[in-house]
Backbone as numpy.savetxt, mean C-alpha at the origin, in Angstrom:
# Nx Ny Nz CAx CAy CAz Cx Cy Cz
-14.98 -19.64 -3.25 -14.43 -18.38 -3.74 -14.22 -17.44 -2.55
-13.08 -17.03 -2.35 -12.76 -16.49 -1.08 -13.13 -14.81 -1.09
-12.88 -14.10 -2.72 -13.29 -12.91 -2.88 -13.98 -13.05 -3.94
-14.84 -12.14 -4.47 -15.75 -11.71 -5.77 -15.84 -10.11 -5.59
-15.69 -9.83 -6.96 -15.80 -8.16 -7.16 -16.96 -7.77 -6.60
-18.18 -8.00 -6.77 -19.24 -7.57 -6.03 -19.13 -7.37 -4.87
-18.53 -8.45 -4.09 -18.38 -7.96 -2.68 -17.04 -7.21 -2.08
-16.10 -7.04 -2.88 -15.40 -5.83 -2.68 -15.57 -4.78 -2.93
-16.83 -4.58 -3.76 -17.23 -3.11 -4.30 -18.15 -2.35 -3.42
-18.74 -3.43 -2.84 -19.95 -2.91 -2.24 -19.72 -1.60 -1.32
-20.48 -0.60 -1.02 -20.46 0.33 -0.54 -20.43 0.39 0.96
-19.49 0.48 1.97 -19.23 0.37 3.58 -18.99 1.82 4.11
-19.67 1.44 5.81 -19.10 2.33 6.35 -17.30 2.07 6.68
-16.47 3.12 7.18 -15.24 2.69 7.64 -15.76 1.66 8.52
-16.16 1.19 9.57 -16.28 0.18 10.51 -16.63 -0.43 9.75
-17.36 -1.09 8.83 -17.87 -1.72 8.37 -16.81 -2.87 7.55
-16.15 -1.94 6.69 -15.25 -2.14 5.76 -13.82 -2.65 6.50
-13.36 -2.18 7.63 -12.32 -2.74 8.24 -12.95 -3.76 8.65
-13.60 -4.15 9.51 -14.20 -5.42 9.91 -14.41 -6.38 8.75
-14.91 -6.07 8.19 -14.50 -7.19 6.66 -14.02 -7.26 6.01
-12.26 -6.67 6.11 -11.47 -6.76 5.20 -10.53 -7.95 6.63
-10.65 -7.06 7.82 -10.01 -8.38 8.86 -10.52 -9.87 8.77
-12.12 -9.56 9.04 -12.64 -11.42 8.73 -12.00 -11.86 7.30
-11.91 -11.50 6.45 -11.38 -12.05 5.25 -10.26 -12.42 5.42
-8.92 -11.48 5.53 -7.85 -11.75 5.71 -7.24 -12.95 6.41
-8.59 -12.96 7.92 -8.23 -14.42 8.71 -8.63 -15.79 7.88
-9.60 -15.17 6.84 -10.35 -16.44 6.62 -9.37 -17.09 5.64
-8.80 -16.32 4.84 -7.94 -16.90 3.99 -6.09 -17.06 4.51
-6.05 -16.64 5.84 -4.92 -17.00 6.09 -5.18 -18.40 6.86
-6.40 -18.51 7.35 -6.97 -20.06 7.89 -6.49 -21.23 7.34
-5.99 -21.36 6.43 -5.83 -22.50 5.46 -4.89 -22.24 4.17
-3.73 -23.40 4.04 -2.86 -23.13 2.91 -3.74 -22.91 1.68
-4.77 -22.96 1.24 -5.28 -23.12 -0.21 -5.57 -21.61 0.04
-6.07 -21.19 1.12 -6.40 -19.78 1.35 -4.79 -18.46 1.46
-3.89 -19.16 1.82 -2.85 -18.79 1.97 -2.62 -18.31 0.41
-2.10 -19.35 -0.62 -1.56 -19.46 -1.55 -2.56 -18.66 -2.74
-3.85 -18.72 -2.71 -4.76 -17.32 -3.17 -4.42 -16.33 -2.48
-3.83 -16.19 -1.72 -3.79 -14.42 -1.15 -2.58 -14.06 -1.52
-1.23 -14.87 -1.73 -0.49 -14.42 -2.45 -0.22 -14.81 -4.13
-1.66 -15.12 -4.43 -1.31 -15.28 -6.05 -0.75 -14.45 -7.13
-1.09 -13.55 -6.60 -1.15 -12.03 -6.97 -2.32 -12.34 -8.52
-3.28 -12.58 -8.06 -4.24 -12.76 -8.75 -5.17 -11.63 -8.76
-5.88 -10.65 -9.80 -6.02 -9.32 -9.60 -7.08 -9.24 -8.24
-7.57 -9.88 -7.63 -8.82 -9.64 -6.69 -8.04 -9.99 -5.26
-6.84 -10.95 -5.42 -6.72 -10.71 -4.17 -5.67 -10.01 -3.88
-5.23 -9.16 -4.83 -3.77 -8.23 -5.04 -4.56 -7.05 -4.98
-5.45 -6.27 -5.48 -6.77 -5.33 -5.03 -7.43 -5.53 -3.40
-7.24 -6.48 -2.92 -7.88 -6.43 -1.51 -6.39 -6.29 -0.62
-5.58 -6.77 -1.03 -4.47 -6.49 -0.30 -3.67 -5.20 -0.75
-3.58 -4.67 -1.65 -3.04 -3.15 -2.29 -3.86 -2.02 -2.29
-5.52 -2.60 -1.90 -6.18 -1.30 -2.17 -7.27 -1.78 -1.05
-7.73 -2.35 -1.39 -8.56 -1.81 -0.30 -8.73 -2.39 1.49
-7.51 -3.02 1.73 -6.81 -2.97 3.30 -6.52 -1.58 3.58
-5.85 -0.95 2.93 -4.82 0.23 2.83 -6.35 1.33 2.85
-7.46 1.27 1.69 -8.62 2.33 2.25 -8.99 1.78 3.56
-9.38 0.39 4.44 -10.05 0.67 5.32 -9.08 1.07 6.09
-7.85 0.83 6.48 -6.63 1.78 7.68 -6.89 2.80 7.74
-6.92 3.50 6.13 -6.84 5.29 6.12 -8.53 5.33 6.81
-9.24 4.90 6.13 -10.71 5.42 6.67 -11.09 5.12 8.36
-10.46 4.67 8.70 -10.42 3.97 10.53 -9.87 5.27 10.91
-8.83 5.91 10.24 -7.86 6.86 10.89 -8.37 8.14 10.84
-9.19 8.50 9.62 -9.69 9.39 9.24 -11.00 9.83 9.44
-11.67 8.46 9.50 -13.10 8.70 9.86 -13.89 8.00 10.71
-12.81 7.36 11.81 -12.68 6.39 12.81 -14.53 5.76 12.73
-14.95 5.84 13.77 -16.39 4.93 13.76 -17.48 5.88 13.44
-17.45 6.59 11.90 -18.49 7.14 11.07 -19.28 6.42 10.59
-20.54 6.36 10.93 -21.66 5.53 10.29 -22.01 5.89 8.92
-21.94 7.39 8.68 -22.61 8.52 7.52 -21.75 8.19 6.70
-21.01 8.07 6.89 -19.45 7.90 5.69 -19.65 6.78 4.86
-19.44 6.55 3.29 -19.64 5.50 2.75 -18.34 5.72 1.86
-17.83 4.62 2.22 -16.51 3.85 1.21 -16.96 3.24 -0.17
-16.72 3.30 -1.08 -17.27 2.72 -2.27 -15.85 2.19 -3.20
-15.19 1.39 -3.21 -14.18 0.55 -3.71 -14.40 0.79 -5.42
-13.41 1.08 -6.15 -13.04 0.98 -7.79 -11.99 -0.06 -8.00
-13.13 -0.88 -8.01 -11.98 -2.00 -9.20 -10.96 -1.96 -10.34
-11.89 -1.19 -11.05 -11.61 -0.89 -12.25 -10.71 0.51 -12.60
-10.03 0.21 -13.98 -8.99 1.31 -14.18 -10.03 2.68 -14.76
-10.18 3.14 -13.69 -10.81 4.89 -14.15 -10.29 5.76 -13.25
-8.86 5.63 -13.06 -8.69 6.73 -12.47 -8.46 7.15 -10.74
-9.08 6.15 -10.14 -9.16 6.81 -8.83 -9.90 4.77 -7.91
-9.02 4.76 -6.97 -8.95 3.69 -6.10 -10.56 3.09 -5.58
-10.93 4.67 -4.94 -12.59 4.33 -4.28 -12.60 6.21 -4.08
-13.97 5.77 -4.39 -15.17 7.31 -3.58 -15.41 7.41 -2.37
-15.58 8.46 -1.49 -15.71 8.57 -0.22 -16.97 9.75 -0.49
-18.08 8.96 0.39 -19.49 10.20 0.39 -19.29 10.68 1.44
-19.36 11.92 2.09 -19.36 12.38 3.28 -20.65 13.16 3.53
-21.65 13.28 4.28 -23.11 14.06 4.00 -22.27 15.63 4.38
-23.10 16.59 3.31 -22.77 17.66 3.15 -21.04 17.98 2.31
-20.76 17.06 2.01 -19.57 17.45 1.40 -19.35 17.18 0.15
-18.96 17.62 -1.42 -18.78 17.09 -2.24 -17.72 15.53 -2.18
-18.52 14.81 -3.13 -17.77 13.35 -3.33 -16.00 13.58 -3.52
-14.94 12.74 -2.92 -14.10 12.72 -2.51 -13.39 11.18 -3.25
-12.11 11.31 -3.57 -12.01 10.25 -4.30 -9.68 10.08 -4.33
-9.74 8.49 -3.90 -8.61 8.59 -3.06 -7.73 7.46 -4.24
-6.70 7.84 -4.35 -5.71 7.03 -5.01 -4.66 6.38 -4.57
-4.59 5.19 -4.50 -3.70 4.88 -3.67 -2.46 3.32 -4.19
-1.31 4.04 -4.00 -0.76 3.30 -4.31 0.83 2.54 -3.34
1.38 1.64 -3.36 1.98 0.47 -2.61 3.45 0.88 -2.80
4.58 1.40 -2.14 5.56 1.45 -1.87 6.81 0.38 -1.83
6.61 -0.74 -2.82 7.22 -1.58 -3.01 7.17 -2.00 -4.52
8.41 -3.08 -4.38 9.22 -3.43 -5.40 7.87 -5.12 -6.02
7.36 -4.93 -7.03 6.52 -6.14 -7.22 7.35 -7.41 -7.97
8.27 -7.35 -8.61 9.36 -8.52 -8.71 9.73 -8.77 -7.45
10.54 -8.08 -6.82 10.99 -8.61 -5.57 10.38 -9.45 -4.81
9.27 -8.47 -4.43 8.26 -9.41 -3.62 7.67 -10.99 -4.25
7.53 -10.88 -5.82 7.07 -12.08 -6.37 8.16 -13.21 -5.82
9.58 -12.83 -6.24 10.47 -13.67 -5.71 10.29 -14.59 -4.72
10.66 -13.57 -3.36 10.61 -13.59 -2.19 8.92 -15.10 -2.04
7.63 -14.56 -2.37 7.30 -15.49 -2.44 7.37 -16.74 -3.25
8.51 -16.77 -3.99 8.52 -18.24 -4.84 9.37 -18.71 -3.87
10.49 -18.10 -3.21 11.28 -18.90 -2.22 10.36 -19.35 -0.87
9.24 -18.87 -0.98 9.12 -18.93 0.30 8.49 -20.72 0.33
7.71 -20.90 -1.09 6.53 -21.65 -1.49 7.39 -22.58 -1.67
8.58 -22.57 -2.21 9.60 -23.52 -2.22 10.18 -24.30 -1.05
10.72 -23.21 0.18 11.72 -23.57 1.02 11.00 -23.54 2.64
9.42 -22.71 2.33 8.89 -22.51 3.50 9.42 -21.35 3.91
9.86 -20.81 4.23 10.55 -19.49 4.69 11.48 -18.66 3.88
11.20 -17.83 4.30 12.23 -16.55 3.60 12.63 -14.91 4.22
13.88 -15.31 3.87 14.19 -13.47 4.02 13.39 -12.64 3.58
13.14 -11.73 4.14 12.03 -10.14 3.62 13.14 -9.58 3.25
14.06 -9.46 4.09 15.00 -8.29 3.59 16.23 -8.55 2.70
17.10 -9.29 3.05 17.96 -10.11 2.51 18.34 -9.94 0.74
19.17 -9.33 0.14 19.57 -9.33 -1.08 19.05 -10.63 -1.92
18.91 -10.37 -3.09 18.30 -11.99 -4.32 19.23 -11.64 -4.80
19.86 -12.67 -5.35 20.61 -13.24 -6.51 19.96 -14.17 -7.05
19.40 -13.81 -8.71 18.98 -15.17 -9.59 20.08 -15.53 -10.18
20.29 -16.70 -10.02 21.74 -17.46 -11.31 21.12 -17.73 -12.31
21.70 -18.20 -13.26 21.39 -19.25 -14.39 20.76 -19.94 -13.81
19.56 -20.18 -15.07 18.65 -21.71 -14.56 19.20 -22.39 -15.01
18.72 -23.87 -14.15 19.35 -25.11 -14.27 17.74 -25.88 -15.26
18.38 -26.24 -16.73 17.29 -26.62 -17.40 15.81 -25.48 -17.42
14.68 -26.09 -16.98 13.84 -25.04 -17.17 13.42 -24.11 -15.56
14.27 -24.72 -14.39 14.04 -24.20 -13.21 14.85 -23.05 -12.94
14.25 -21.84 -12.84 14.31 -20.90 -12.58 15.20 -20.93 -10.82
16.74 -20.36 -10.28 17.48 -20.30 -9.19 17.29 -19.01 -8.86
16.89 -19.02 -7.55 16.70 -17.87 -6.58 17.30 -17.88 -5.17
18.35 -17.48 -5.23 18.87 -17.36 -3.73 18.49 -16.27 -3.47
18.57 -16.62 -1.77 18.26 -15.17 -0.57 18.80 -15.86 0.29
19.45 -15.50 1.18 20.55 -16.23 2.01 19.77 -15.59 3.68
20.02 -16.14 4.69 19.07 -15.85 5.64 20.37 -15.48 6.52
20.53 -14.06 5.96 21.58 -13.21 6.94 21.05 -11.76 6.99
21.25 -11.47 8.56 20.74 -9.84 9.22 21.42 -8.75 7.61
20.17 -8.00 7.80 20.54 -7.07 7.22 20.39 -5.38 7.93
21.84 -4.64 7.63 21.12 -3.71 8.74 20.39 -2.45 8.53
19.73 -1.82 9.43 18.52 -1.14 9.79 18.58 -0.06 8.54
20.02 0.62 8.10 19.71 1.46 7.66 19.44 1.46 6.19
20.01 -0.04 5.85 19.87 -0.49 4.57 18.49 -0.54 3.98
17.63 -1.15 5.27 16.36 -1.14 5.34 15.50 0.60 4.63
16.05 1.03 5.60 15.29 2.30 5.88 15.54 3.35 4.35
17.10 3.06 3.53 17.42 3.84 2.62 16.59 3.04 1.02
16.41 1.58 1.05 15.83 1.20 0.25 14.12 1.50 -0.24
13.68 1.68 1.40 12.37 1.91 1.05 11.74 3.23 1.33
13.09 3.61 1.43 13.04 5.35 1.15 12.95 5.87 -1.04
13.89 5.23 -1.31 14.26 5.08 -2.84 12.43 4.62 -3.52
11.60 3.43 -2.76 10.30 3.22 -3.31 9.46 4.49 -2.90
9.40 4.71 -2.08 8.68 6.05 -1.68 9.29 7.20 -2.87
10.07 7.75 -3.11 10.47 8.35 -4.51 10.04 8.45 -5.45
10.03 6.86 -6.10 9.27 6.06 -7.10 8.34 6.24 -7.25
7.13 6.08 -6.00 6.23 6.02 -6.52 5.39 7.61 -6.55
6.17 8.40 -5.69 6.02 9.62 -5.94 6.48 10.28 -6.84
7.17 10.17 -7.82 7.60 9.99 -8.63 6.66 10.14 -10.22
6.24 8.50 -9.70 5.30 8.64 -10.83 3.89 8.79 -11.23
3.57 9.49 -9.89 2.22 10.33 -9.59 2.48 11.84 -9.84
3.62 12.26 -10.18 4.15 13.64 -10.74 2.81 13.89 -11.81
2.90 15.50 -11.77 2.87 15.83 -13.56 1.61 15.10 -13.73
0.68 14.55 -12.94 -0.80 13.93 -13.85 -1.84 14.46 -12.92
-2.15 14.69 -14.17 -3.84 15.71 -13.64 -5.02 14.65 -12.50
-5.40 15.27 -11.43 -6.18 14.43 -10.63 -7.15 15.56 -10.20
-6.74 16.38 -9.50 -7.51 18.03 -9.00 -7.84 17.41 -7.10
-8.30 18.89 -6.92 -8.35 18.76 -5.26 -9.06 17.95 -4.42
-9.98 17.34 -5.38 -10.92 16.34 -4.71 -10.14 15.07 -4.59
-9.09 14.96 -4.57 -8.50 14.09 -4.65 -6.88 13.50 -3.32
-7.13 12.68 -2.89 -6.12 12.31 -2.02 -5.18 11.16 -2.34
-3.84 11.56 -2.45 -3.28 10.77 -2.64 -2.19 9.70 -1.27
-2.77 8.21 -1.52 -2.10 7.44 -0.29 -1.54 6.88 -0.41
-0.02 6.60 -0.27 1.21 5.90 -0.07 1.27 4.76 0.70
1.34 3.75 0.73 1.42 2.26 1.60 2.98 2.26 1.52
3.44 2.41 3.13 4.74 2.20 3.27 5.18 1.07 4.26
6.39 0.43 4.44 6.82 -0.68 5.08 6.90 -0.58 6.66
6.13 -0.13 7.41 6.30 0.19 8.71 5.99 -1.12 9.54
7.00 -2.15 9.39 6.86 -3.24 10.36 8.51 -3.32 10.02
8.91 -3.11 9.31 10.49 -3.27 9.60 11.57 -2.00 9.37
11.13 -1.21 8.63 11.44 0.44 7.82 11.62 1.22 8.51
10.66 1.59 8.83 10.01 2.63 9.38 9.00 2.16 10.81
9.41 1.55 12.16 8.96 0.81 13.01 9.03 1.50 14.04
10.23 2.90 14.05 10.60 3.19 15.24 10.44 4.78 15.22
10.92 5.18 16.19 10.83 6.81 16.36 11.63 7.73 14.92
12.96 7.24 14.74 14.30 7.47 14.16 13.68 7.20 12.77
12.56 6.44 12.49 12.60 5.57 11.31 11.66 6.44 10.64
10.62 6.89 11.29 9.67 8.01 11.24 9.74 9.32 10.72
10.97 9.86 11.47 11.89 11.42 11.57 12.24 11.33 10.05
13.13 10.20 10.12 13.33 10.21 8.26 12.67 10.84 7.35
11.74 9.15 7.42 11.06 9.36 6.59 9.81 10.88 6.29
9.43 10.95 7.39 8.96 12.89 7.28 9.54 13.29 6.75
10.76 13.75 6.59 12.24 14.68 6.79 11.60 14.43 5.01
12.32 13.20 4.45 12.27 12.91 2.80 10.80 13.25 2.38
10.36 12.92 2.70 8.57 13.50 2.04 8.81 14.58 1.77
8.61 15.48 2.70 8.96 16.97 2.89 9.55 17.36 2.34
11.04 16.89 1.81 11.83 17.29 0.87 11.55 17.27 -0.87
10.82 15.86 -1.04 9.97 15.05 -2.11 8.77 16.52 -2.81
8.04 16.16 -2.32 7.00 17.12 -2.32 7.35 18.61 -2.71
8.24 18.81 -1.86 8.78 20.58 -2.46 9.36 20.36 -3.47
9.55 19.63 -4.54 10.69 19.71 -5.35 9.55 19.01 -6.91
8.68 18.12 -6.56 8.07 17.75 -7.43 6.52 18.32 -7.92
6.02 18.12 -8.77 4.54 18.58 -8.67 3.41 17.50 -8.45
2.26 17.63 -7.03 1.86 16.22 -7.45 0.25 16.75 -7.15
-0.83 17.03 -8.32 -1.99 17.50 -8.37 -3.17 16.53 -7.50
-2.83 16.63 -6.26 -3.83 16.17 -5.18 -3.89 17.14 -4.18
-5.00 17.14 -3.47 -5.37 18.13 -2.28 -4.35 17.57 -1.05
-4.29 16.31 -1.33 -3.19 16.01 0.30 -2.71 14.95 -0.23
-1.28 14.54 0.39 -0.92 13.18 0.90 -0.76 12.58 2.01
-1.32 11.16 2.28 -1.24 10.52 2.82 0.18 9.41 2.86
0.88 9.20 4.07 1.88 8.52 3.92 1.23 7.14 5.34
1.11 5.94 4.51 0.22 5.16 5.65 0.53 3.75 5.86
0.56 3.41 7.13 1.95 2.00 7.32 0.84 1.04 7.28
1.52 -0.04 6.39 1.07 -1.13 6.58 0.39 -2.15 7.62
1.18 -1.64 8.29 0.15 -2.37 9.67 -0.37 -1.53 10.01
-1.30 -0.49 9.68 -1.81 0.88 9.74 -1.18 1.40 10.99
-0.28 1.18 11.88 0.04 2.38 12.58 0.65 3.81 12.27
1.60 3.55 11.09 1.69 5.18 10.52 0.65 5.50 10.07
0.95 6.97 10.29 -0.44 7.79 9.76 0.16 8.91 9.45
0.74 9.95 8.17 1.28 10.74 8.22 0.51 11.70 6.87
0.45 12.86 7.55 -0.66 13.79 6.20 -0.21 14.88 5.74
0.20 15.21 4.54 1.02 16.20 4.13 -0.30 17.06 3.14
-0.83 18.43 3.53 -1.53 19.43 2.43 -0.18 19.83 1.24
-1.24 19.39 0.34 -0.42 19.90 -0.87 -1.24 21.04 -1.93
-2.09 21.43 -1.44 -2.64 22.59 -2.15 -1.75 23.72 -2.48
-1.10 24.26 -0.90 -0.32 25.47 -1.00 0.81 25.48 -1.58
1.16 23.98 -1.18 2.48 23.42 -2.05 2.25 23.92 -3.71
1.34 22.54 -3.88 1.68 23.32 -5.65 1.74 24.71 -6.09
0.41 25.54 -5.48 0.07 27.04 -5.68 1.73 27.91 -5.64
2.36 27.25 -4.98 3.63 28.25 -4.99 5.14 27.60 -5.80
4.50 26.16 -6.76 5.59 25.63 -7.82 5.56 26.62 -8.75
């Protein structure tokens, strides 16, 4: 068993918790049986890859090598991703959600499991199935940058979007997982995407103390206060 809820729940420091979300990740990319569980999208290893990779980045960034700090992971649907204890501070509690398309991506990995490789970016076309097999083309042609950059601008929307309008309150942070290995990679790609947040945010209502906008390969790191924001919707 490569994950169990118990041991994703358990309570870490940030160092702690990045360091064993990396040994894991290698351990199950070590081996196709380990491979093919990590993209099952099976709820435990779709939770270690949607939620809590994405808390240990933010908590590395945020609370770089804090010993005092304890991460505490929510499995479960109540509301809020994981708790953050900080000594002297009231409990803190972070929501976080994935900037992508989850059909797509399912696709993308059936071609991949099929053909060995696949386009990330590349348009799908499903045809008609043939009998009971399900046809998925993705054709392995450049797609360009800005196509990139305007599509996963449109998920960022979305999912801000539909964090509108729902009660959470200030103890609360909300974190965005965005595509920054092909999207958003560069200086230009960055500017954007700021630029649209910024625009996002003034226009919608979204009841958290801050957002977080945070790249997948954790090098973005982008933090927007939204207190004053709402106070003046």
């Amino acid at each position: 068993m490569y994950l169990t809820q118990a041991q994703m729940e358990q309570p870490r420091a940030p160092g702690e918790l990045l360091s064993w979300v990396e040994s894991k990740g290698r351990e199950m990319a070590s081996t196709r049986e380990g491979k093919t569980y990590a993209r099952s999208r099976a709820p435990l290893p779709k939770k270690f890859c949607e939620e809590l990779r994405p808390l240990a980045l933010f908590a590395a960034h945020r609370y770089g090598g804090r010993s005092d700090v304890r991460l505490l992971p929510n499995l479960n649907n109540e509301g809020f991703d994981a708790r953050i204890t900080v000594p002297g501070e009231a409990p803190a509690f972070v929501e976080i959600t994935y900037a992508k398309d989850g059909r797509d991506e399912a696709l993308r990995f059936e071609v991949l499991r099929r053909d060995r490789r696949v386009n990330w970016l590349a348009p799908i076309t499903e045809l008609p199935p043939k009998g009971r097999q399900r046809r998925v083309i993705i054709p392995n042609d450049m797609v360009p940058k800005d196509n990139t950059v305007r599509a996963n601008l449109n998920l960022v929307a979305s999912r801000l979007r539909g964090k509108a309008n729902a009660s959470y309150g200030l103890q609360y942070t909300l974190i965005v997982v965005v595509d920054d290995y092909t999207a958003f990679n560069d200086r230009q790609g960055v500017e954007i995407l700021d630029r649209f947040v910024k625009a996002q945010i003034s226009s919608i209502r979204l009841d958290f103390r801050e957002l977080v906008i945070l790249g997948a390969s954790g090098r973005l790191f982008l933090t927007y206060g939204l207190a004053s924001a709402r106070s003046n919707q």
